[in-house]
N, C-alpha and C positions, 0 to 999 in steps of 0.2 A: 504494500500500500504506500504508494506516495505521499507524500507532508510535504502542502506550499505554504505559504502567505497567504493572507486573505486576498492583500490585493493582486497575486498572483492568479490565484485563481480565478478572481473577476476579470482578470486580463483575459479571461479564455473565451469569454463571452462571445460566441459567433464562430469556435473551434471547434473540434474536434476532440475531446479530451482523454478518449481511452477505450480498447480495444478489450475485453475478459480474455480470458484463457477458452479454448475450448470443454463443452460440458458431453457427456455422451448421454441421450436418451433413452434407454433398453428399454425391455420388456420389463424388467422387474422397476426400474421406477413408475412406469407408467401403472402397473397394476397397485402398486404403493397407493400411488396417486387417488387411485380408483377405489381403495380402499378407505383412506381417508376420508373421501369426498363421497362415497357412497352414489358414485358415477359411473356406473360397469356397463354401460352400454356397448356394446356388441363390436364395434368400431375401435374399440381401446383395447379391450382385451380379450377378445374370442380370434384369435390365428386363422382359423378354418372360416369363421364366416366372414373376416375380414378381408379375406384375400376374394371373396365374390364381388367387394365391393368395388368401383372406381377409383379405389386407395391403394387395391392389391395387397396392402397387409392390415397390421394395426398400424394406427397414429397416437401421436400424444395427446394429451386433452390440451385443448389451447389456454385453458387456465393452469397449468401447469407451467407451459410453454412459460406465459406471463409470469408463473410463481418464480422460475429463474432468476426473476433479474437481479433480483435482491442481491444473492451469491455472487453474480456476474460480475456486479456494480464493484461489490471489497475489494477486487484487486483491478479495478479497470477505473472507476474515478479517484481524484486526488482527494485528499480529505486536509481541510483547513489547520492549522498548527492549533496544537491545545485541543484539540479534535477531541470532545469528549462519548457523543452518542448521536448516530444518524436516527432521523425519522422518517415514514414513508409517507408524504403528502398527500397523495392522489394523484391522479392522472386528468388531464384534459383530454385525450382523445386513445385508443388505441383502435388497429385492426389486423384480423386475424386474414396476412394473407395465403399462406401456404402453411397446410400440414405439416406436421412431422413427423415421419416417419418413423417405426420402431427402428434401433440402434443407429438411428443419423446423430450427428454429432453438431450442437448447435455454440457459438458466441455472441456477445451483441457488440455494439460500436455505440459511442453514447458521443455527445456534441452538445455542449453548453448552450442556452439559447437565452439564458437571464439568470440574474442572482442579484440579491440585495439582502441587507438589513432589518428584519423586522424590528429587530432591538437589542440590544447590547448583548452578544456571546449566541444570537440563533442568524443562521443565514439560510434563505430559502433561495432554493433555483432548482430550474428548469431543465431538462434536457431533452432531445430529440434521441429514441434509439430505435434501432434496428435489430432484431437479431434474427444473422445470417446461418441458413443451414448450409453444411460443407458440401462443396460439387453443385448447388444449386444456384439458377440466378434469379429465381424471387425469393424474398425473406420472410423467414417463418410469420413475424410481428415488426408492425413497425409502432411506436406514438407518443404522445409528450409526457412526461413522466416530471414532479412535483414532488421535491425532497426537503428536507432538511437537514441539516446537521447544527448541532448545539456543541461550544470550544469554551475554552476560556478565553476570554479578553483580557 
């Protein structure tokens, strides 16, 4: 995990700021998933009937997909000095354009697109991300994504 400045980091405003490591999707996370979530539809984890489908196997759940990013984000955005605890803000927009296949192997790309000051030791900002599945050229998810992280000043 990277450690900048505050005003480093706003300096990125309109960048690019960080690429994850690749993540692999299997079968057994996705049935995890499904478990959890009590989402077993047929498409996620049934092999045989999934591969009748226009999918040809199983896929991941696209809330899963989105559940990533969290992970993604630790070693792909920089975190402000004093960096005490990130928050997840919400999102302004997400879409889910392309499946993911079982065992594809997904990362995202994230790109600053604002940050400020709510108030002394919290910054909030923005980012645009993608996250690209490997060998493919549309991306699993793309959408704006609303953080926070709370530092010392």
């Amino acid at each position: 995990m990277e450690v900048i400045s505050l005003s480093c980091f706003q300096n990125k405003i309109g960048k690019k700021i960080g690429t994850s490591r690749w993540y692999v999707i299997d079968q057994e996370r996705i049935d995890q998933f499904a478990d959890v979530t009590l989402d077993h539809q047929f498409i996620h984890t049934d092999s045989e009937r999934a591969a009748e489908t226009f999918f040809g196997k199983t896929v991941a759940h696209g809330f899963l997909t989105l559940s990533m990013l969290s992970v993604m984000s630790y070693s792909a955005i920089p975190r402000v000095k004093g960096f005490k605890m990130g928050i997840n803000y919400g999102f302004n927009r997400i879409r889910f354009v392309t499946p993911v296949s079982s065992g594809s192997r997904v990362r995202t790309h994230f790109s600053l697109v604002s940050s400020h000051i709510d108030k002394p030791g919290e910054l909030t900002y923005i980012t645009n991300f993608r996250v690209e599945i490997e060998n493919k050229d549309q991306p699993a998810l793309v959408g704006e994504w609303i953080n926070r992280q709370l530092y010392d000043h």
